[in-house]
N, C-alpha and C positions, 0 to 999 in steps of 0.2 A: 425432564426432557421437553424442549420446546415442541407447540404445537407443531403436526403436521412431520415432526422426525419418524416417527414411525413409518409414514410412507416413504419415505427417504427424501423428504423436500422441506427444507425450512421456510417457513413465512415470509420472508426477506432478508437479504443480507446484509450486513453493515458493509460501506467503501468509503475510502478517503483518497484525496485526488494526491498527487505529486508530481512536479515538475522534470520533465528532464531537463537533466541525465541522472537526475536522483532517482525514480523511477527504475533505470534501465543499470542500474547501481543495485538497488534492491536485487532484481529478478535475474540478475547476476551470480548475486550471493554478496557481494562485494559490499554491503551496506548493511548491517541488521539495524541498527539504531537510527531513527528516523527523529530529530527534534523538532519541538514546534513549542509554540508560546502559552499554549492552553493544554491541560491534561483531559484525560477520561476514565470514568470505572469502567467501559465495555473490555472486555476479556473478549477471546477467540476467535474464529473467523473473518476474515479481511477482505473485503475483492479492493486491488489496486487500480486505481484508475492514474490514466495516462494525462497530465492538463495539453491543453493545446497551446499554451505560451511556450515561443522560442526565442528569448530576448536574447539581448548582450550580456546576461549574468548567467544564464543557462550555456551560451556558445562557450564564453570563459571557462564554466564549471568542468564541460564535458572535455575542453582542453587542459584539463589540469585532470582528470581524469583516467585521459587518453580513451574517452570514449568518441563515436560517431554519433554526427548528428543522429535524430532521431527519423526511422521510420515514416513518413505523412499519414500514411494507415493507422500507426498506433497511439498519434495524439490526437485527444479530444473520446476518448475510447477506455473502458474494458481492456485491462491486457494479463491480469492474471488475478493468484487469490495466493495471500498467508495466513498466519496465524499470528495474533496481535496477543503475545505472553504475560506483558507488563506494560504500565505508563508511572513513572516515577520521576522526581528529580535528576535534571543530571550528572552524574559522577566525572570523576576527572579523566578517567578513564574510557566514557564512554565517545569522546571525542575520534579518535581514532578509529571506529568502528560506524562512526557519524560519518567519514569522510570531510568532518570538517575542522576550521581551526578550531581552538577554543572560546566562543563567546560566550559575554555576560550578559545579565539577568534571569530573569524566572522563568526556566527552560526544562521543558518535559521529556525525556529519553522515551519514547514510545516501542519497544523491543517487538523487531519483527523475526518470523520464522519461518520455515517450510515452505518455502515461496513456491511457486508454480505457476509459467505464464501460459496462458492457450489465446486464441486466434482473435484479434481483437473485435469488440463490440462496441461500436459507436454509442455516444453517450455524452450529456451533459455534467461537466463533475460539480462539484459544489466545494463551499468553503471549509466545513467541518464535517462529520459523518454523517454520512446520508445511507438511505435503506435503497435497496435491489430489489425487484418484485423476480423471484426466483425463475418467472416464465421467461426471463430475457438469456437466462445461464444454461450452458450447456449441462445435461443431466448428469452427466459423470462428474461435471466437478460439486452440482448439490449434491448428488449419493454421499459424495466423499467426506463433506464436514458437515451435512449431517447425521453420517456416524459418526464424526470425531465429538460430536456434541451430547453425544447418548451415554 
């Protein structure tokens, strides 16, 4: 059990940033499989951060999507928390559940789950996992995967 679960608060949480409309793809449901170029051992807990780039391949994406742009409130921000299952190679099949075509080279299938967004929390994202000092999180979402981690 990590420190500090017993009180129902974890130490920090792991986040990884994403772009919309990938982001609002995920929290969707509409996205489990997130690729990226580099893999990870962390296992569980996620909070999703929102990036704050809206470029020309984002505006594309989100019209191939048939999503809306994004909210101004929820980028550069906190906008939800899943559960990160697996980080593996990826399958031919996980394409499809990527939202995207099939690209080459050495590419990580990062399997997301149980998403859940709440009210966004301004914030700087960063490039690869970074930690959440739990006092920025609202309490019920640490109660919640600090059980799920006990």
């Amino acid at each position: 059990m990590p420190a500090g679960a017993e009180a129902g608060m974890l130490p920090g949480m792991k986040a990884l940033s994403f772009r919309h409309p990938w982001i609002d793809a995920i929290l969707a449901g509409r996205k489990t499989i997130e690729v990226r170029t580099w893999a990870t051992r962390y296992r569980g807990p996620l909070l999703l951060h929102a990036s704050a780039a809206w470029g020309v391949s984002e505006r594309t994406a989100a019209a191939r999507l048939l999503l809306p742009p994004p909210e101004p409130r929820t980028s550069g921000a906190l906008v939800g928390a899943a559960f990160l299952s697996d980080c593996r190679k990826v399958n031919p099949e996980d394409w499809a559940e990527a939202g995207l075509p099939p690209l080459e080279g050495r590419l990580f299938a990062w399997v997301i789950s149980e998403t859940e967004q709440f009210e966004p929390i301004p914030m700087r994202g960063q490039r690869r996992l970074f930690d959440v000092d739990d006092a920025l999180l609202p309490t019920t979402l640490t109660r919640r995967w600090a059980a799920a981690m006990t």
